[in-house]
C-alpha positions, 0 to 999 in steps of 0.5 A, spaced: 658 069 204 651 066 206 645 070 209 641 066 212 634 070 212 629 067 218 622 070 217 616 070 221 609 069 220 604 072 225 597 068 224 591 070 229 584 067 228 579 072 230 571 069 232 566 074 232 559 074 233 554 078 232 545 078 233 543 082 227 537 083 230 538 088 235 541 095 233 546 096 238 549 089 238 550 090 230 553 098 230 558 095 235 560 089 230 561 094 225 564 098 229 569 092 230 570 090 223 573 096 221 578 097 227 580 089 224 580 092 217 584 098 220 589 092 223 590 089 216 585 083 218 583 080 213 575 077 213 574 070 211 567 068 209 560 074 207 557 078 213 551 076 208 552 069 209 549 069 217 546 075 217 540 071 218 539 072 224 539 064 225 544 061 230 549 057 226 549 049 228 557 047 230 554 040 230 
């Protein structure tokens, strides 16, 4: 007798952006990245890496 076993694999991408520079807009991102964690979301990248202030240049 053969078992076939179909597994699913659920992958979502999400984009979060945050101005460091004002205290409100900061609180609530780290509010949200602890409601990611909650959800088992795994972060990719540092927080460090663009806390900088600085937009990031897409192009």
């Amino acid at each position: 007798m053969s078992v076939d076993c179909i597994v699913f694999i659920r992958i979502s991408k999400v984009y979060d952006y945050v101005d460091y520079r004002v205290p409100e807009l900061k609180a609530m991102y780290e509010k949200r990245m602890q409601g990611y964690k909650s959800m088992d979301y795994k972060v990719q990248g540092n927080d460090e890496e663009n806390s900088s202030g600085q937009q990031m240049k897409l192009f």
